[in-house]
N, C-alpha and C positions, 0 to 999 in steps of 0.2 A: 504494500500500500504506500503508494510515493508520498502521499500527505501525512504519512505519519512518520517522524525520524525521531532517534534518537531518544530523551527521556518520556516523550510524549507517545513513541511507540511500545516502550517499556510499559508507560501506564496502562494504556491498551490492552497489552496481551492478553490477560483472561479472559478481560470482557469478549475480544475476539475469536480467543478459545472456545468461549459459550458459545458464540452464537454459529461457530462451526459445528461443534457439537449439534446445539439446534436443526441444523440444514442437514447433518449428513449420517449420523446414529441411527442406527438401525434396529436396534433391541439396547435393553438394559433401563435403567436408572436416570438416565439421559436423555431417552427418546422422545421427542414432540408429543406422543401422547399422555406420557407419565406428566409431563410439565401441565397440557390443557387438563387435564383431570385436574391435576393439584390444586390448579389456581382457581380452576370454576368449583372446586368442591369447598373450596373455603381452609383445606387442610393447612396450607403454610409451608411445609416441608422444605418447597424448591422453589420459595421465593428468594436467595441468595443467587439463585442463576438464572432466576427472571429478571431480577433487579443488573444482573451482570448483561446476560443478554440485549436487555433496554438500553444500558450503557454502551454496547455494542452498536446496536442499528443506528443510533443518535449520530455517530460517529459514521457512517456510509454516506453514500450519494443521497440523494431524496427522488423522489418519480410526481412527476405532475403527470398526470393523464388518467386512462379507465383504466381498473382491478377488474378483473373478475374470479372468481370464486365459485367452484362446482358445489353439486349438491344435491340432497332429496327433494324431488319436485314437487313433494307429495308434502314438506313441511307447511307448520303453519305461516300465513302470511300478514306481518303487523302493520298497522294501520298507519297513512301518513303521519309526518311530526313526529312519531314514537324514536324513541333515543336508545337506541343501543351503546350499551357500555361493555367491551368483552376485558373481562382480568387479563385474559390470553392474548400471547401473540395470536397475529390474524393474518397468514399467506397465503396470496394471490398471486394471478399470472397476470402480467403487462399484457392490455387488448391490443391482439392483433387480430388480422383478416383469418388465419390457418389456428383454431383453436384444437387444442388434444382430443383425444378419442376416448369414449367411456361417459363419464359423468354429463350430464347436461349444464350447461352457464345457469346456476339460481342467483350468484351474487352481483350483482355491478357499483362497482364502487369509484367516484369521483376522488380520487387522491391529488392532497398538495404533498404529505411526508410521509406518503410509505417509503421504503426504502430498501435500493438496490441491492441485492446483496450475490451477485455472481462471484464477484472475486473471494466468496470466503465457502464457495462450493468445491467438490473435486471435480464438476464438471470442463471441460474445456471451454477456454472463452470461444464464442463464436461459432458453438455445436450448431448443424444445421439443421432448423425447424425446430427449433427447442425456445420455447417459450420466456422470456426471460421472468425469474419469479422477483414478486415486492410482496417486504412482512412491514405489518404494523404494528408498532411498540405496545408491550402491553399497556392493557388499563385505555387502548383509543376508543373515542366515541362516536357513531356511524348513526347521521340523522334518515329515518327513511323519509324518501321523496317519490315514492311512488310502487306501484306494481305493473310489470307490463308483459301481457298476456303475447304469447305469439300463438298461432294459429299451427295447433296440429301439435303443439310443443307444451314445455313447463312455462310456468310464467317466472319471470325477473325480477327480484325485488331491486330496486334502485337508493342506491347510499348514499350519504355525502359525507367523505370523513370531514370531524371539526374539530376545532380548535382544541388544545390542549386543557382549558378551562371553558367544557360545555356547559355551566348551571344556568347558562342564559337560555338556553333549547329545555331547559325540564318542567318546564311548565305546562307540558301536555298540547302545545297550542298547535294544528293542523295548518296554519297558513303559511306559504314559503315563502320564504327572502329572497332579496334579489340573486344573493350567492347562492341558495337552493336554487332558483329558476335556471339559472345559467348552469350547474352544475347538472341539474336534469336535463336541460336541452345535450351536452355533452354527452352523457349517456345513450341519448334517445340520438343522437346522430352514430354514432361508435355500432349501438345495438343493429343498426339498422343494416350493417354492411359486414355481421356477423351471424346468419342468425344459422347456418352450419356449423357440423361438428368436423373440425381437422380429420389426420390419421394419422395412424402411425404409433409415437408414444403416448401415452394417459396420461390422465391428470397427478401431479403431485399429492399423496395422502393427505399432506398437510395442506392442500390446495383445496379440502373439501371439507362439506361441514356447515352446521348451521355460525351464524354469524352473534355471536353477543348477547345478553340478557338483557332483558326489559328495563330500560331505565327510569 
C-alpha cells in the first residue's frame, strides 16, 4: 500500500491483518460469518477485530457509485424512510453491466464510503470479469428509498448509505430528500441496464444476505 510508509504502516498492520483475514478465511474463529453472528447476536466476543477491521477499511480507497448485494427474494420488504443500522460489516459488489451467477440482485445500495478493498485480497488485481467487491464499516446506516419490482424477477430494495451520525433519519419520516431523490434516480438508472444475471463465477458468500436491523 504506497500510502502507507513507514510508522504509519506499522500502525496499520493489524488493522490490515483483520480485514485480510475478513476477505479471505475460510473456516475457523475468523470467518465472516462467526464475526456477522457475533455482532448481530449482541454476544461481544469479536468486537476487538471489528473495531480493528473498521480501522482497517477507514484506511482504503472509498467507492462513490451503486453496491449491490445478492439475496433471498423471498425476504421481507421495509417500508420507505425505514433506517437500517447493521453492527456488521456489509459486502457488496461495485454495479457493473456483467453481474455473477446464482443469487439474484435484492440489495442496491447508493454508496459515498464503502470501501475498496482489492489490494488486501489474494485475488489478482485485474482478474477478468471479476467483480470488484466494496464492504461497509460496521455499525453503517442504509436509509431505504424504495422497492423496485422487475417483471418476471425478485424485487430491489433500494439504499442510500448515510452519514456516519444518522439520528437525523430516525424519526420514522417516509419523505425523501433531495440527496435520497438523487441517490434513487442513480439506482433507478444503474438498475435499468442491469436487470440480467452474469456467468461464470457466483456471488461472494459475504456478498449475500439480508441487509441491517430495523432502526
Amino acid at each position: 500500500m504506497p500510502a502507507l510508509r513507514g510508522h504509519e504502516l506499522e500502525a496499520a498492520r493489524i488493522d490490515l491483518v483483520a480485514a485480510h483475514a475478513y476477505l479471505t478465511t475460510e473456516e475457523g474463529p475468523l470467518h465472516h460469518r462467526e464475526l456477522i453472528r457475533d455482532l448481530h447476536s449482541g454476544e461481544g466476543r469479536l468486537l476487538p477485530y471489528a473495531g480493528c477491521l473498521a480501522s482497517a477499511l477507514r484506511r482504503l480507497p472509498s467507492y462513490r457509485g451503486v453496491a449491490l448485494r445478492g439475496g433471498d427474494p423471498a425476504g421481507p420488504e421495509p417500508g420507505v424512510g425505514t433506517l437500517l443500522q447493521d453492527p456488521g460489516p456489509v459486502s457488496t459488489l461495485a454495479g457493473t453491466p456483467a453481474l455473477p451467477a446464482g443469487a439474484a440482485v435484492r440489495y442496491a445500495i447508493w454508496s459515498v464510503t464503502g470501501r475498496k478493498v482489492r489490494q488486501l485480497t489474494d485475488r489478482p488485481t485485474g482478474s477478468a470479469r471479476t467483480n470488484e467487491e466494496i464492504v461497509f464499516v460496521p455499525g453503517t446506516g442504509f436509509r431505504v428509498l424504495g422497492v423496485r419490482t422487475v417483471p418476471a424477477g425478485p424485487s430491489v430494495v433500494l439504499l442510500r448509505e448515510l452519514p456516519g451520525n444518522a439520528t437525523a433519519y430516525m424519526d420514522g419520516s417516509e419523505e425523501l430528500s433531495g440527496l435520497d431523490l438523487k441517490a434513487l434516480a442513480h439506482l433507478e438508472e444503474t438498475l435499468s441496464r442491469e436487470d440480467r444475471v452474469g456467468e461464470g463465477r457466483g456471488w461472494p458468500e459475504r456478498c449475500t444476505g439480508p441487509v441491517g436491523q430495523d432502526g
